[in-house]
N, C-alpha and C positions, 0 to 999 in steps of 0.2 A: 713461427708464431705470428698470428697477426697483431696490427696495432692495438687493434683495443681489446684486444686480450694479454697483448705486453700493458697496458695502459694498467688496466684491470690486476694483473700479477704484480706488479710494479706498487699500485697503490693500496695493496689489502692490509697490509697493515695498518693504515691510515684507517681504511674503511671499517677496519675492523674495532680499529680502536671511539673511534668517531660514533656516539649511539642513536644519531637521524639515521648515520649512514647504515648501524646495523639495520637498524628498523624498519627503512623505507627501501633504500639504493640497491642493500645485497640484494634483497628477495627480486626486487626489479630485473636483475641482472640474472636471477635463476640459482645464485648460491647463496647456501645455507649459514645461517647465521653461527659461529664458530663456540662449540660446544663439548663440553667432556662429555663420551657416550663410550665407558669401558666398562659393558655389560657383556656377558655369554651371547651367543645367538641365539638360545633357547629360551632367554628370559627377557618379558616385554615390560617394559617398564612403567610406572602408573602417571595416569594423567594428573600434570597439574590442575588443583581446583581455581587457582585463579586464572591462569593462562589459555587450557584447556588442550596445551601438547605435552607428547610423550616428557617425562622428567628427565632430566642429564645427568650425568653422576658416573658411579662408579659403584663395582660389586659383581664378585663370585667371579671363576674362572673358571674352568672345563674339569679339571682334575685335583682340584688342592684339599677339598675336604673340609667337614664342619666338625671340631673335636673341642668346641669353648663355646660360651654364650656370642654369639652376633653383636658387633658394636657397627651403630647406627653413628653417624655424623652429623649433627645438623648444626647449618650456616647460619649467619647474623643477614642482617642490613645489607643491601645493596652487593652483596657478594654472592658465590652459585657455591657447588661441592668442589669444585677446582679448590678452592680455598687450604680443602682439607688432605690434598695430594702428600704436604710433609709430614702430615698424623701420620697416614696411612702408610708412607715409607718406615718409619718409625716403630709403628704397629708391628710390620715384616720384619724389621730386622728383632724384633723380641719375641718373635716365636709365633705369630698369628697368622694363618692366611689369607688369600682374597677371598674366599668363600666366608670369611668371619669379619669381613669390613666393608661397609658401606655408606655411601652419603648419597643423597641427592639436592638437586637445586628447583627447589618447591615452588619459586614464588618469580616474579621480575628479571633478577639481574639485570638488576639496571638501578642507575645513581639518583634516575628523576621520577623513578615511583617507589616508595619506601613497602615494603612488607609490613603487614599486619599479622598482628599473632593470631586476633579472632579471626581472620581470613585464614589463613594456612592451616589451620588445625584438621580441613578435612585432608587437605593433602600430606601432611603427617601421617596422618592417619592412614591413607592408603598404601604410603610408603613403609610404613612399619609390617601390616597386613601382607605387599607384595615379597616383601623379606623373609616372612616367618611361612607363606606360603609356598615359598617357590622353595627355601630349605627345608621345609618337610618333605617337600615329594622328592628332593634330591637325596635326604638323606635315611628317609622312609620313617622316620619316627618322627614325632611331633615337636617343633619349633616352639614351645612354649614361653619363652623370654628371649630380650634382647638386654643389652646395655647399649643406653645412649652417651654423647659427650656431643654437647652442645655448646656453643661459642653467643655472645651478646643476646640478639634478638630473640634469637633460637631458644635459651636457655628460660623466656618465660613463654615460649612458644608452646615449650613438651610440657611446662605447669601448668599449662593452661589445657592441653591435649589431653593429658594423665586425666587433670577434673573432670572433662567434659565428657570423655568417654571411658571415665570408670577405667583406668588401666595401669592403676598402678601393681597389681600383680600380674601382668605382663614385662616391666620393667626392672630387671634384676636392682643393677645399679643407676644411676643416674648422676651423671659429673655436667657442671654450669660450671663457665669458664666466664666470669667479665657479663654474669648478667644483672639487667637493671630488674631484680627484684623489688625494689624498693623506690625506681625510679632515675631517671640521670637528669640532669640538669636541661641538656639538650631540647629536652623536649616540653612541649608549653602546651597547658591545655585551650589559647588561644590563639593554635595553626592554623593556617587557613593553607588550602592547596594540597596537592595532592600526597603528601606527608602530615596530613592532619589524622588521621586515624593511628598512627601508629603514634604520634604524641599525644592526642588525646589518652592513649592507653599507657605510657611508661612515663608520665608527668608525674614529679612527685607527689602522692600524698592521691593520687588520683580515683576516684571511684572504682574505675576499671582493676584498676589492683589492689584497692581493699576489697574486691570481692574475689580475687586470684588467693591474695592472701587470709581472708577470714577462714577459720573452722582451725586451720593448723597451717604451716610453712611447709612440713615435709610427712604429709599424711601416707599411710597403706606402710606395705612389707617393702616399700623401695629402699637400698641405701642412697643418701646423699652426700653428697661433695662437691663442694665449691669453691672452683679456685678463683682467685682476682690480685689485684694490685695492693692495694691498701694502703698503701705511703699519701695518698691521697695526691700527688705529683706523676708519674707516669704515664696511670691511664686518664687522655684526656674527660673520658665520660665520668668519672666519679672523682673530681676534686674533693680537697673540705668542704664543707663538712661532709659529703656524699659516697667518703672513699671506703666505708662498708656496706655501701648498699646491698652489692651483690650475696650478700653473708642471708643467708636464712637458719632460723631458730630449728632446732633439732638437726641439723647438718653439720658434717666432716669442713668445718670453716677456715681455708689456708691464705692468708694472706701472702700472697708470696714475697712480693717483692720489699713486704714492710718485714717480713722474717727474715731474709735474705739478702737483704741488701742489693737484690739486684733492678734493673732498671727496665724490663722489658714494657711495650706497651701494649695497647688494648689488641693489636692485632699480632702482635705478637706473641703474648701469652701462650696463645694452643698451639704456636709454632715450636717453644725449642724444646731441647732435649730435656733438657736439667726440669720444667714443670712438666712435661710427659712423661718422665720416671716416673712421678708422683700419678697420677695417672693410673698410668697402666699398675703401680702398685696396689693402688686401691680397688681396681676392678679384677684381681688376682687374690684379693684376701680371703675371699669367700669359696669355697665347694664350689661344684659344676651343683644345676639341677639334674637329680636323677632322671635322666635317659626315658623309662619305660615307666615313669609313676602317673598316679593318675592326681590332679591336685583339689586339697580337699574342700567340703561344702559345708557349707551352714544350715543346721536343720532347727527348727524353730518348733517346740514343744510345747504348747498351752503359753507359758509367758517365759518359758527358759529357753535359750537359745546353747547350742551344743554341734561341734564338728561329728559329720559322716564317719570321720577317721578317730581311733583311740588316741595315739599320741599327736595330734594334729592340739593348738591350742588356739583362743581366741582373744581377741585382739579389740576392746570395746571402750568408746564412750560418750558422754552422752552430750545433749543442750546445743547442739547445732557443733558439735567440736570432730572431728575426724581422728581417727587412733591413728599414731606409727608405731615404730617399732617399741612399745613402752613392754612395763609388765603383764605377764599373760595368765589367761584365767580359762581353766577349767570348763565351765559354764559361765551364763551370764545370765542374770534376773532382768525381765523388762521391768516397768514402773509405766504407771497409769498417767499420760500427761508427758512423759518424759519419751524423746526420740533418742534414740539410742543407735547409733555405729560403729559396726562390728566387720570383721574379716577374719578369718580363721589360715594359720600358717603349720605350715611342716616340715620341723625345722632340718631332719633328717633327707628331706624329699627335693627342699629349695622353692616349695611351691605353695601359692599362697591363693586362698578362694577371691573377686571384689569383695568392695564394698558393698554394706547394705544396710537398709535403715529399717528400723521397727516399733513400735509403741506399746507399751501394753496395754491390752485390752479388758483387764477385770475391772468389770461395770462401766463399760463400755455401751451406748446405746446410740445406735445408727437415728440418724437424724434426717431420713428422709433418702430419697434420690440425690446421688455424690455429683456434682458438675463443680466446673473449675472456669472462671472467668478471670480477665485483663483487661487493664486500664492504663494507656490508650488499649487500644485491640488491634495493632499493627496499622501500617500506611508509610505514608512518604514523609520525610520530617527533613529540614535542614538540620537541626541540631542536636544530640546526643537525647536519649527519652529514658525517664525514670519510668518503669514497670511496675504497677502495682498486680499479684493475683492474690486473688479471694476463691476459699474454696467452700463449696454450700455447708460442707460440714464442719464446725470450726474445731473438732479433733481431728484432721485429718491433717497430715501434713505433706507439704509439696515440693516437687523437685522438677528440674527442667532440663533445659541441655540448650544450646547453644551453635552447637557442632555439627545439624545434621542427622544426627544418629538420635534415636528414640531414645528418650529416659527410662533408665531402671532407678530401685528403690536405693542404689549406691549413687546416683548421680546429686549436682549441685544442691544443697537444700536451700529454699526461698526462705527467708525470714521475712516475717510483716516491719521490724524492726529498719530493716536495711531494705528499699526496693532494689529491683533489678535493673542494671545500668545498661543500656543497649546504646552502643558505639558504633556497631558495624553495619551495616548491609547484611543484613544476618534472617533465618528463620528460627524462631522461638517455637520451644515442643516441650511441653511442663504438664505435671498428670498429677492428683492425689491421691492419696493412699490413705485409708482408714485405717484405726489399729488393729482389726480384725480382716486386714488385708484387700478390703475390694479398693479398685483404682476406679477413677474417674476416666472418661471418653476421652483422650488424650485433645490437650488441648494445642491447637499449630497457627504461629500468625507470621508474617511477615513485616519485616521491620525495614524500610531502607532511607538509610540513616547518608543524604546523596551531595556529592559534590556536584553533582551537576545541576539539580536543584539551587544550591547556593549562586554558581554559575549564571543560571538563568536567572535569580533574581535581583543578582549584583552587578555581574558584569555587561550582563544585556539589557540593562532595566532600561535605557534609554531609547532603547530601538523596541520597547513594546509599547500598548496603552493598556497604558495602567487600570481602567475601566473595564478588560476584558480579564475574565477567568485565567490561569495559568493552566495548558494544557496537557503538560508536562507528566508521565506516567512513568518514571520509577525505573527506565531501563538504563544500569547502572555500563559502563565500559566495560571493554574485555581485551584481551592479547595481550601483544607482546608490547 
């Protein structure tokens, strides 16, 4: 071996651990920066939306088979799917295969750029999508759910994913380990640097998550469970008074360590056996979805709303509020003025239609050509922008998406009460709906909400004049 490649073998671990050294030295050097990649050879893994390389992680093997719902892994803060290698031992030794466990590392990994929830959601999204794609054609019938378990950042990542992209009848179960529903202490809505977006979003009491949280905590046919610390001592992120945060209203709420007595912390939690029981019990309580059913739809008759399917019920209600799992009805009467959200489930089948929103329409009178405007109307902002939209017709009501993905009539509902909080670097796509169903020209702006903007007006303000325009246009960083 030569020198400097004894030099080289000698010091990778160093390098390895060192994150100039991942970021800059390895790739200089020709290797690859050190990564879980325990995927089949047949299966390509989805691109991170922030990074823009293949994701790392883990999932499926050559011959094990898919005979349970798919449990999806997703990581916190600063950590990758490595993280989840003990779940996933644990998952095995209780009966699951690697065709039925997976995780990937969506975002960073890395200590000095924090994840954002509003940022990750499109890469969730694909990673959910690549999972339930790749085991349909393995297993020739259709991947309709998964179960997620979610750790810290994660756990308001997929609440926020579910919202965005209308998907909680894609998510059987849903288990949150240690997440800041509610907020952690940690985080300050006056960050400055490159961990300001993700505290601007988990600050308690924050905009960003009384719009995570308004309409319901644990909306659609999903199950919830939440496990955390609760003695308010363990885990560093939820002291008193903050050591329920993780707890949301209509969810399976375990305090573990305050029922228990025992001492684990915040990263420890999804690691040991004794809260993995619990766990894997709760994602066991439930039936399989039937195999070969088809899951059912909401048909909308004059002003009554009614499943495709006979024994299929539905799921409704009303004033900007989201259904779970409450009591089920039959049909459902719309009401004039009143928006109404509904989902129809089967309970026999496992399988449940979106979300969708409706109004009624008896004496209903269209008001013209339907358009939808916003205030600002997108640009370059240093600091977080309240959204107002207005739509021509003031029965009509609106919904948006945040994620990328077009809105349907189950996505986010605007209230003129509450605007709309835009934190990220993000594209806004918000459409109205009359009660007689016509949509408006779908409305798309661009919001970027820039660090580097601030940058340039703080930390370089000295080496410019101040007399000249700022010529700065909005092209936000990328990589690793």
């Amino acid at each position: 071996m030569t020198l400097p490649r004894l030099a080289v073998f000698l010091l990778f671990p160093l390098l390895a651990a060192c994150l100039p050294a991942r970021e800059t030295l390895l790739p200089r050097l020709g290797l690859e920066v050190p990564a879980l990649r325990d995927f089949p050879a047949d299966y390509r893994p989805p691109l991170s939306a922030e990074t823009g390389l293949p994701m790392p992680g883990f999932g499926s093997d050559e011959a094990s088979g898919v005979h349970r719902t798919p449990v999806i892994f997703v990581h916190g803060n600063t950590v990758s799917a490595r993280y989840w290698l003990p779940a996933r031992e644990y998952f095995l030794q209780h009966g699951y295969s690697k065709d039925e466990l997976w995780a990937f590392g969506y975002g960073w990994d890395n200590v000095r750029y924090f994840d954002s929830n509003e940022l990750s959601v499109a890469s969730l999204e694909r990673a959910v999508n690549s999972v339930s794609n790749y085991l349909s054609k393995k297993r020739g019938i259709p991947v309709r759910q998964v179960d997620i378990v979610a750790h810290s950042l994660g756990v308001t990542l997929v609440r926020q994913w579910l919202k965005q992209t209308n998907s909680y009848h894609r998510v059987r179960n849903f288990v949150g380990i240690a997440g800041a529903n509610h907020g952690t202490w940690t985080a300050w809505s006056d960050t400055r640097g490159q961990q300001r977006l993700a505290s601007w979003e988990l600050a308690p009491g924050s905009p960003w998550l009384a719009q995570l949280n308004r309409g319901g905590e644990t909306p659609g046919p999903t199950r919830y469970f939440m496990l955390y610390d609760g003695s308010g001592w363990a885990d560093v992120f939820y002291p008193k008074p903050h050591q329920d945060s993780p707890a949301l209203e209509g969810a399976r709420n375990l305090a573990y360590n305050r029922e228990h007595g025992t001492w684990f912390d915040h990263l420890q939690l999804p690691k040991q056996a004794e809260s993995l029981q619990t766990v894997v019990e709760f994602l066991g309580e439930v039936h399989e979805p039937l195999p070969r059913a088809a899951p059912p739809r909401l048909l909308r008759e004059g002003d009554r709303l009614r499943s495709d399917q006979a024994e299929a019920r539905l799921y409704c209600a009303d004033d900007g509020l989201e259904p779970g799992r409450g009591e089920p009805e039959s049909q459902w009467t719309l009401r004039p003025g009143v928006v109404s959200t509904c989902y129809a489930a089967h309970v026999a089948s496992g399988l449940a239609s979106p979300l969708a929103r409706y109004t009624g329409a008896v004496g209903y009178q269209p008001a013209g050509e339907l358009s939808l405007s916003a205030s600002p109307a997108g640009g370059v902002f240093e600091q977080p922008q309240q959204v107002r939209l207005v739509a021509s017709d003031p029965a009509a009501f609106i919904v948006y998406t945040t994620s990328g993905t077009s809105p349907d009539s189950g996505s986010p509902l605007y209230s003129a009460e509450h605007p709309l909080y835009v934190a990220a670097p993000l594209r806004l796509q918000a459409v109205a709906i009359t009660p007689d169903g016509r949509r408006s020209p779908p409305l798309v702006l661009d919001y970027d909400i820039s660090l580097e903007k601030v940058e340039a007006a703080h930390t370089l303000e000295r080496q410019f004049d101040s007399s000249v325009p700022e010529q700065y246009a909005g092209q936000r960083k990328k990589g690793r």
